[in-house]
N, C-alpha and C positions, 0 to 999 in steps of 0.2 A: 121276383125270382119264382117259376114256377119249376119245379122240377120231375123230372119223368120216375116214373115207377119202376125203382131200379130190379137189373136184371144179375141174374149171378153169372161171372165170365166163366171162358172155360177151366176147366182143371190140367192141375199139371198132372204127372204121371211118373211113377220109381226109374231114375235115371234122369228127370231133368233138371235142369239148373235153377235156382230160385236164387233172386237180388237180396241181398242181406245188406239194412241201409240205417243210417244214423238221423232221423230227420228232425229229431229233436236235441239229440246230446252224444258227443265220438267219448260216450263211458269204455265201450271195450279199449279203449289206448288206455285207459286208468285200471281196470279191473281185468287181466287178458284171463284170467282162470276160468270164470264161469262163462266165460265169451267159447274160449275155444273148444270147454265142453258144449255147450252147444253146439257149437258148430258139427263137434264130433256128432253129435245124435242125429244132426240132420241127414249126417251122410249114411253114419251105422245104423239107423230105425228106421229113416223117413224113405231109406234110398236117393237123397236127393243132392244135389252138388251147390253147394252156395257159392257166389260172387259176390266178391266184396268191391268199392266204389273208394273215389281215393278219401270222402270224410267219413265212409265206415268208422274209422278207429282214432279219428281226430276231436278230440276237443276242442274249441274253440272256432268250428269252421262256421263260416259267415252264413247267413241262408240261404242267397244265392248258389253257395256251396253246394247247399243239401238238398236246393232246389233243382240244380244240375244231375246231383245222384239220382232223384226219383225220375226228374225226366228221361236219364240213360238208361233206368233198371222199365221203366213201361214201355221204352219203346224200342229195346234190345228184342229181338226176334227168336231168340235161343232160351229168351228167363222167359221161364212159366208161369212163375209165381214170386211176390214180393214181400218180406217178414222186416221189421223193426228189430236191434236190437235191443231196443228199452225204452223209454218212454224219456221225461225229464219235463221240462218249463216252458219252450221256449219256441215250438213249433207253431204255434200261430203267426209268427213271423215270415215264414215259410208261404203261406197260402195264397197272399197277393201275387208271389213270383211264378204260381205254379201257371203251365198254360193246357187251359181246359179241355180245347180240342185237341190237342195232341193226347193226354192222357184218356179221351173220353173213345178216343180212335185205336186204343191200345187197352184195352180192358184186362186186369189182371186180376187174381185174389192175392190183397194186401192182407197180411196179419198184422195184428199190434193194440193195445190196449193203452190208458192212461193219459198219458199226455197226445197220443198217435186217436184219441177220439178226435181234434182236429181233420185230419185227412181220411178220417174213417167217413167225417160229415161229409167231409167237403166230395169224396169219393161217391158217397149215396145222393149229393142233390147232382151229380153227373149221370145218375141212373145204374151204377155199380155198386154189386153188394161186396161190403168186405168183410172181413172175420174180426171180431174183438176177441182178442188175446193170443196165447203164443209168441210171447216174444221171444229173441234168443237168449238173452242172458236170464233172463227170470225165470221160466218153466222151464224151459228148451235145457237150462244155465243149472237146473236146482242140483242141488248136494247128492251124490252120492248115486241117485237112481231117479227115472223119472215118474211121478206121478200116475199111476194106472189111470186114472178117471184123467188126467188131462193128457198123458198117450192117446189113450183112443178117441178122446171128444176132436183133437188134431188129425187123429191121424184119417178120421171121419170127413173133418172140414177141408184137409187138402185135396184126398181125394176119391170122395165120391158124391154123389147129389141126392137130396132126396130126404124123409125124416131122419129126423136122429131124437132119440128120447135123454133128455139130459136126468142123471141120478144126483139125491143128495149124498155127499160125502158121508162116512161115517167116524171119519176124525180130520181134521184140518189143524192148519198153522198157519200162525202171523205172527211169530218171531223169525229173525234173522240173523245171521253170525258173517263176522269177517271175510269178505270177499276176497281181500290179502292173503288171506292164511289157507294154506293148502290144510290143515287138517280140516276146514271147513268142509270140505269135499268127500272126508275120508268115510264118515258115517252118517247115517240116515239121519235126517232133522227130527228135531220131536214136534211133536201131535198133538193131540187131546181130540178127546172123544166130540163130536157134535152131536145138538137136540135133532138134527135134519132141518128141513124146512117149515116155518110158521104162517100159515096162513090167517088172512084177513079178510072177510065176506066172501071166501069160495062157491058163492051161489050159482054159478054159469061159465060157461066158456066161451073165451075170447080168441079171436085167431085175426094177427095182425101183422102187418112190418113194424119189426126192431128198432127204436130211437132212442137215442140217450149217449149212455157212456159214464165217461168220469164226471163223477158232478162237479168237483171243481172248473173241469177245464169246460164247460158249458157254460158257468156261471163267466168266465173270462169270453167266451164266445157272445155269449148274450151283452155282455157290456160293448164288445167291439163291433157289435151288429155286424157278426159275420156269419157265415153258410147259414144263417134260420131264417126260413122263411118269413116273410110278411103278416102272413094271415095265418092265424093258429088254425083257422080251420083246417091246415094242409095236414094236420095230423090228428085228424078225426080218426077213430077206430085204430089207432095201433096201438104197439105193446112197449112202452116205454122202460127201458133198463137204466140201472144206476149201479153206481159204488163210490165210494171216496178213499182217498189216498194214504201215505203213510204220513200224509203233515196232520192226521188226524183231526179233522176238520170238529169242532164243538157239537153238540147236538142243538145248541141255540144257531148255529152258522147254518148247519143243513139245514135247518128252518128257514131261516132266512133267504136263501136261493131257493129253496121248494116255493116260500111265499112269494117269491119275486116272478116264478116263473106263472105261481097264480094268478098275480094280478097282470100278468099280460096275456094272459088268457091261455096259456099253454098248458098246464095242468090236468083241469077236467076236460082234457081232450083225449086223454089216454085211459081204454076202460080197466087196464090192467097193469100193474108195476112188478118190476123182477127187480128187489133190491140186494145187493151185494152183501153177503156178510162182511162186516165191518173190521175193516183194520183197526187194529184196537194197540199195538205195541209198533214202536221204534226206538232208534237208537238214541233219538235225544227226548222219548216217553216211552222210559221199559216199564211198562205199568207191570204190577203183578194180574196175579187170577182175578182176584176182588175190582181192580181199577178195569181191568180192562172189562170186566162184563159190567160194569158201570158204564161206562163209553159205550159197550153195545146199546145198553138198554135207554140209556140216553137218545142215543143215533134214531131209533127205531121210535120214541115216544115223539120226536121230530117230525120225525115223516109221517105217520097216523095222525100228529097234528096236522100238518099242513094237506092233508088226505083230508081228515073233517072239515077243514074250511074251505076246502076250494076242489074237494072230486071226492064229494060224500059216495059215490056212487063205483070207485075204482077198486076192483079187486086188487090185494098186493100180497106176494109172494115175497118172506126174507130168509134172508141167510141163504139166497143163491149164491155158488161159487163160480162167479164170475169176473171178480175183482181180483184186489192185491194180496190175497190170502192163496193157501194152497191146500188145495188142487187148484184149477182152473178151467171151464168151463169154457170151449168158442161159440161165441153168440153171433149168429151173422146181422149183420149190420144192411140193415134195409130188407134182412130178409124174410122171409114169414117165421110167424111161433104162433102156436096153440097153445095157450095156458087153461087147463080144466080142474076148474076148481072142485066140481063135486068127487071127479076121479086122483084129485092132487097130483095131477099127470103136467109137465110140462114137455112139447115138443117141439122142434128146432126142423128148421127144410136147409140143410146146407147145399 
């Protein structure tokens, strides 16, 4: 599998329609609150009209199912653009049924983040860039108001072309409350202040194409030898991103798939890493302050490990907000980033 150097499709434009698709999990049938707000935003902020597919909002729909919704949402002539509404487990399933040439004839920009790294991959060895993040239930979906820093990193990624400089937060969250409960909606979620960004060997600048994603769902990718290439060298010189999920993966486990991806040579191929500030609380690990900056520090003492054994040489960047924390940051996926380490400048080409 060699794949072409993907390109960015066109953009849609205020007034058109954009596919709103379940390709992992029909959550909005279980959760309609934070679904429908989004949906409102897309139309009240983004200007744009969503279309829903009949396993939108289904649970249980088979993959063939959701393989049907993607194939109708790429190659409907009227949707501009394609967003997820959340992520889940299970879309690797999905990938075998998709058909390549049809979607590769119909180029769209897909958002979605998480579990949706699947068809972000599978999208980029097609030669299309797609956007990691903005989903609709989760940003699109949040409590009460949207995100300034992930407003405009979206409202950037839809549509215009060209750099975008991404900022660090100066407060984030990774708690969450009751999707059931309307007052969940009613007031702003709480925060806490962030250090910004931590760099590690900032000696040079890298400018590369985006590769990575959820690291779990990589680490399932690399076991089922799907979308990754043969020869690590096909990712010589890019800028490799990460984050990990709310099942809050151990800092010995991120070890262990960083090392895994070492010894098959895929690591020190990347001279630069944009790591995700780490989800650190869930519902079944409400860590306090103390536990969770343990989990960070943990997470991070990981990854410098497995940086020193196997890419002595990679600059890395953490506590980007790119992951399951919020704000949210869209990272295009296959597309170029400038990371300058001596300016602590990070830039995005959407």
């Amino acid at each position: 599998m060699t794949s072409p150097t993907p390109a960015y499709p066109p953009k849609p434009v205020p007034g058109d329609r954009i596919a709103v698709v379940s390709p992992s999990a029909g959550l909005p049938g279980l959760f309609p609150l934070p679904y429908e707000l989004g949906l409102g935003r897309l139309r009240e902020v983004f200007g744009l009209e969503p279309v829903e597919y009949p396993a939108t909002r289904r649970m249980g729909a088979t993959p063939q199912e959701r393989a049907d919704d993607l194939h109708a949402a790429f190659t409907d002539p009227t949707v501009k653009a394609v967003m997820a509404t959340i992520g889940g487990d299970d879309q690797i399933t999905v990938l075998p049924l998709l058909d390549r040439d049809v979607i590769r004839a119909n180029p769209k920009p897909f958002f979605g983040s998480s579990d949706n790294t699947n068809l972000l991959l599978f999208l980029r060895n097609l030669g299309i860039v797609g956007y990691h993040g903005a989903s609709v239930m989760t940003e699109l979906g949040r409590p009460h108001s949207l995100h300034p820093l992930t407003a405009d990193s979206v409202r950037a990624a839809l549509f215009t072309s060209g750099p975008y400089e991404l900022r660090p937060a100066p407060r984030y969250r990774d708690t969450d409350r009751d999707w059931a409960d309307p007052a969940t909606f009613a007031t702003e979620p709480d925060c806490q202040p962030s250090d910004g960004w931590l760099w590690h060997r900032p000696d040079r600048v890298v400018e590369g194409r985006a590769w990575g994603g959820n690291l779990e769902i990589l680490a399932w990718l690399l076991m089922a030898d799907r979308e990754i290439e043969p020869d690590p060298a096909a990712y010589e010189g890019g800028v490799l991103f990460l984050e990990t999920s709310e099942e809050l993966p151990s800092g010995e486990e991120v070890f262990r798939i960083l090392r895994n991806m070492g010894e098959r040579g895929l690591l020190g191929r990347f001279p630069a890493l944009l790591m995700g500030r780490a989800k650190a609380w869930s519902f079944t690990q409400p860590h306090d302050a103390d536990a969770k900056r343990r989990h960070a520090d943990e997470q991070r003492a990981a990854v410098l490990r497995a940086l020193d054994r196997y890419a002595p040489h990679t600059m890395a960047v953490f506590d980007v907000d790119l992951g399951h924390t919020d704000p949210q940051l869209v990272i295009p996926y296959g597309g170029s980033v400038v990371v300058d380490g001596p300016a602590r400048r990070i830039t995005v080409t959407y």
